[in-house]
Backbone as a printed PyTorch tensor [residue, N CA C, xyz], in Angstrom:
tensor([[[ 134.6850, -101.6020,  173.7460],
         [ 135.8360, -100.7420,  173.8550],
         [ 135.3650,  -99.3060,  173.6340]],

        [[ 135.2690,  -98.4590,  174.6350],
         [ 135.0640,  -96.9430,  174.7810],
         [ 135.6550,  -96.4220,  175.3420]],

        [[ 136.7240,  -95.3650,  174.8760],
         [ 138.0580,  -94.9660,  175.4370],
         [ 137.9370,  -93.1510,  174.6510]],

        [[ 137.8150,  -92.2040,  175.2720],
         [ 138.3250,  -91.2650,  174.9720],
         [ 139.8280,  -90.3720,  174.1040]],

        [[ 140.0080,  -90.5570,  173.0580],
         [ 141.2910,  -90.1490,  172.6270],
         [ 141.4870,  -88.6240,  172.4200]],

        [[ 141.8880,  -87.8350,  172.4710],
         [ 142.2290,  -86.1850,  171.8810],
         [ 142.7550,  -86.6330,  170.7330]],

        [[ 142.3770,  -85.7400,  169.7970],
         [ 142.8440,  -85.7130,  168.1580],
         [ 144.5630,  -85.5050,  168.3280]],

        [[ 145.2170,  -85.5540,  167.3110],
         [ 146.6630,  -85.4920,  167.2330],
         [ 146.3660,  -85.2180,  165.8900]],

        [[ 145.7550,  -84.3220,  165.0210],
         [ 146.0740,  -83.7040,  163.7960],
         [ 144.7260,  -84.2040,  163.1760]],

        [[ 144.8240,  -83.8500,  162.0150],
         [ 143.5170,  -84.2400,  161.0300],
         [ 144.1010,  -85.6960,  160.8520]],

        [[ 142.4270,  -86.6830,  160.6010],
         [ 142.0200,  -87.8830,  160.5510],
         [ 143.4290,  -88.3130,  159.6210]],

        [[ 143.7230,  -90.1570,  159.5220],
         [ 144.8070,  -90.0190,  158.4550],
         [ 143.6670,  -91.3840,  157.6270]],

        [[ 144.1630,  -91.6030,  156.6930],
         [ 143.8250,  -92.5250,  155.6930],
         [ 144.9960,  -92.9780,  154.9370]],

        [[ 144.9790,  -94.2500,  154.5260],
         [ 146.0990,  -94.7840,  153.4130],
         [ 145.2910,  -96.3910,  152.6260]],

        [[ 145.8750,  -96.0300,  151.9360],
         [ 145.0780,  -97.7390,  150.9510],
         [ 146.3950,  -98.3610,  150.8130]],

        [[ 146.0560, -100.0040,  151.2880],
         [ 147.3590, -100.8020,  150.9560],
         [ 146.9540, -101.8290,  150.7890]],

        [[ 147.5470, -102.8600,  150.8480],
         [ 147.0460, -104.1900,  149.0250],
         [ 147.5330, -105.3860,  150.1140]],

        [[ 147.0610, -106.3820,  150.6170],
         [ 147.5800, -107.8390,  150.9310],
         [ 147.0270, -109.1830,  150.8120]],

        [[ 147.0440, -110.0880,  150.7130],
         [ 146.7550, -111.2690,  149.9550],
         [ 144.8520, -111.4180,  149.5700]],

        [[ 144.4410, -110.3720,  150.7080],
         [ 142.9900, -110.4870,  150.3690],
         [ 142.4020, -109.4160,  149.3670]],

        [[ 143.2610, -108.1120,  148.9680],
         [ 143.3770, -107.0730,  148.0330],
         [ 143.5070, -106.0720,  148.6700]],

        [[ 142.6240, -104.9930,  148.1180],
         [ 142.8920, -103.3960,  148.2000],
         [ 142.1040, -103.4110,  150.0780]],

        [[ 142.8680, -102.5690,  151.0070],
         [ 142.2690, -102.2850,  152.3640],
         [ 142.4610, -100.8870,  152.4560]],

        [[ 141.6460, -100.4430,  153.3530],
         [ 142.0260,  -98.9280,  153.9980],
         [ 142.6880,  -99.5390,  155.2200]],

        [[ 142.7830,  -98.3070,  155.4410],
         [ 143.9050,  -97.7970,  156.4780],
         [ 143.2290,  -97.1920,  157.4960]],

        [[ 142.4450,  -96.2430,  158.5080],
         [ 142.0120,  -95.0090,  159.1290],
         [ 142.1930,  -95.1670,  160.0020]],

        [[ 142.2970,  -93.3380,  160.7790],
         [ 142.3790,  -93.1840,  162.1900],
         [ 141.5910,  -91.9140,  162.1070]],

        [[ 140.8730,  -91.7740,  162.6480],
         [ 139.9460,  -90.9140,  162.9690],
         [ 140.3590,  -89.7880,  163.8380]],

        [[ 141.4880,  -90.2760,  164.6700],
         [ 141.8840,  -89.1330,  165.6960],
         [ 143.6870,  -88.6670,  165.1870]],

        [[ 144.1110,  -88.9870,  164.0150],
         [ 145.2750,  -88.6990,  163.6370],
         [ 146.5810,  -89.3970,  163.8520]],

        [[ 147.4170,  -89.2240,  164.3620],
         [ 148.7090,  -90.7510,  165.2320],
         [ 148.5350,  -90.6970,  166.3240]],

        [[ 147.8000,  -90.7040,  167.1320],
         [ 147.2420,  -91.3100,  168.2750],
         [ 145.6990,  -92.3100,  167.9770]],

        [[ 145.5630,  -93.0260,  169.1990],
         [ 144.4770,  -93.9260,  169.2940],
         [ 144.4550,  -94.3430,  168.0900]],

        [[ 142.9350,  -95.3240,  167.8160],
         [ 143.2970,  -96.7700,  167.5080],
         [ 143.2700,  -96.8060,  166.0310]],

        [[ 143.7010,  -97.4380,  165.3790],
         [ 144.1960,  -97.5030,  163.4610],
         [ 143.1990,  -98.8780,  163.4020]],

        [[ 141.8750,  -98.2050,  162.2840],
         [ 141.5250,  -99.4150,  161.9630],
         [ 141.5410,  -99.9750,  160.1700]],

        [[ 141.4150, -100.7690,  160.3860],
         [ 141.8490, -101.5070,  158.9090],
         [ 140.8010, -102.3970,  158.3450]],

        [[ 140.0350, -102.0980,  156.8950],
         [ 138.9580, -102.8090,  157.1000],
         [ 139.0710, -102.5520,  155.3670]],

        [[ 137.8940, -103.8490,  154.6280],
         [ 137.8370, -103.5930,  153.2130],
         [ 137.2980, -102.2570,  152.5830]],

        [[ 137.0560, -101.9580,  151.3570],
         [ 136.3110, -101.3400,  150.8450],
         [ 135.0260, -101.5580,  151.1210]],

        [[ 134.5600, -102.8910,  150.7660],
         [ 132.9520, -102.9690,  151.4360],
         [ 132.2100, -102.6090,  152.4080]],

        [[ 133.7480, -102.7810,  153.4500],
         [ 133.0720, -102.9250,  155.1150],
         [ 133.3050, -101.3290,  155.1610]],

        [[ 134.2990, -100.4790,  154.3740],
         [ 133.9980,  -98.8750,  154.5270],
         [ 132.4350,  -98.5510,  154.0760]],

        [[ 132.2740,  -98.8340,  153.1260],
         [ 131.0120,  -98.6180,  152.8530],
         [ 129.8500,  -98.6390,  153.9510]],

        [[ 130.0440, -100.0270,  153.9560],
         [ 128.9080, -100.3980,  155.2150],
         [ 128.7830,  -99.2020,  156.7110]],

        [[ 129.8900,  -99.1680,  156.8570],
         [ 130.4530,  -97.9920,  158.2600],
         [ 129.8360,  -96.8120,  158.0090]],

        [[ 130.2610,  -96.1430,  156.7490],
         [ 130.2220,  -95.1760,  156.3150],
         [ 128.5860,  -94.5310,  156.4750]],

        [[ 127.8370,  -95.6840,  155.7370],
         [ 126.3930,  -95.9760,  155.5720],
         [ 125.7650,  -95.5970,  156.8470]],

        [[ 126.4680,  -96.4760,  157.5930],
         [ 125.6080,  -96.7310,  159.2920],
         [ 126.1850,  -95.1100,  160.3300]],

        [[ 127.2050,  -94.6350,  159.8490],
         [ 127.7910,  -93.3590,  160.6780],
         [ 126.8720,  -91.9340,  160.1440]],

        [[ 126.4840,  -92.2750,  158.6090],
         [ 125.7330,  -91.1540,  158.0900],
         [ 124.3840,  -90.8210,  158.3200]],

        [[ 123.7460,  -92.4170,  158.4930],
         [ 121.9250,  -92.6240,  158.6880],
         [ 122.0890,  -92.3240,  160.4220]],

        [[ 122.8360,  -92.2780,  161.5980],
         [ 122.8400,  -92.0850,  162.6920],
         [ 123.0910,  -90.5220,  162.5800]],

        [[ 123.7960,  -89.7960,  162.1340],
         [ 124.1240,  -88.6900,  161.9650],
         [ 123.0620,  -88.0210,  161.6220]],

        [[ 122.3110,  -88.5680,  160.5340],
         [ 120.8040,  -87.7320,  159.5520],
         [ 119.8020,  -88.0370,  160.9440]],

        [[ 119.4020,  -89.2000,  161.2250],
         [ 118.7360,  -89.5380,  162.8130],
         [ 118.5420,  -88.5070,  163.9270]],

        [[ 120.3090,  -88.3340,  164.5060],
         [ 120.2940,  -87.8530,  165.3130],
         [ 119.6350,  -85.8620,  164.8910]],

        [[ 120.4470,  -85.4910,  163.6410],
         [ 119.5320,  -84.5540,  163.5820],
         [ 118.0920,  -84.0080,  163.1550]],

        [[ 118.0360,  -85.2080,  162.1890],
         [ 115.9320,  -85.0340,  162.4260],
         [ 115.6490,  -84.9210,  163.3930]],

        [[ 115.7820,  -85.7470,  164.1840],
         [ 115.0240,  -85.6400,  165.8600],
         [ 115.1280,  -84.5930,  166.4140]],

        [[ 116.6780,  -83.6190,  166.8030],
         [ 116.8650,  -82.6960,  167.1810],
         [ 116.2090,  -81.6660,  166.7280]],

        [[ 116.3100,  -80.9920,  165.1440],
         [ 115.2610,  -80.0010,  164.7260],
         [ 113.8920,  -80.3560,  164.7250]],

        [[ 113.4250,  -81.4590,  164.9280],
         [ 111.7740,  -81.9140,  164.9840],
         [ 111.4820,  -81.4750,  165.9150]],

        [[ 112.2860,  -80.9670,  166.9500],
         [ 111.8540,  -80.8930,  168.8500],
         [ 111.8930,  -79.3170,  168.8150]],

        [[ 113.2250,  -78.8730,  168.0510],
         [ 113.0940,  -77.4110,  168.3350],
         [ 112.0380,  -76.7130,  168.4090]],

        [[ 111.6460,  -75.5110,  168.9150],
         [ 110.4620,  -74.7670,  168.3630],
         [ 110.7070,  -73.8380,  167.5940]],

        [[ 109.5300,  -73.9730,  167.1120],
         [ 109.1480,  -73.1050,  165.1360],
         [ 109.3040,  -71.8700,  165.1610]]])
């Protein structure tokens, strides 16, 4: 699933509680496009994998620049 959305305001977040416990809430693009819902752990995990691609993508980029 790769779909282009335009933002509709700053990102939203909410924490809410159901038989399996505490979940987030997020939308990345505001009240539009897609609301995902996932544990604390699995934020973590995301979080982890969005930051080491992020640090990645810019090592590489300033490694190439010239000095």
């Amino acid at each position: 699933m790769a779909e282009y959305y335009e933002p509709s305001g700053l990102p939203t977040a909410s924490v809410y509680e159901d038989e399996q416990g505490p979940l987030l809430r997020v939308s990345p693009f505001g009240h539009q496009g897609p609301v995902l819902g996932m544990t604390f752990d699995r934020w973590r995990q995301f979080s982890t994998a969005v930051n080491a691609a992020v640090d990645a993508h810019f090592a590489t980029r300033y490694s190439a620049a010239p000095q």
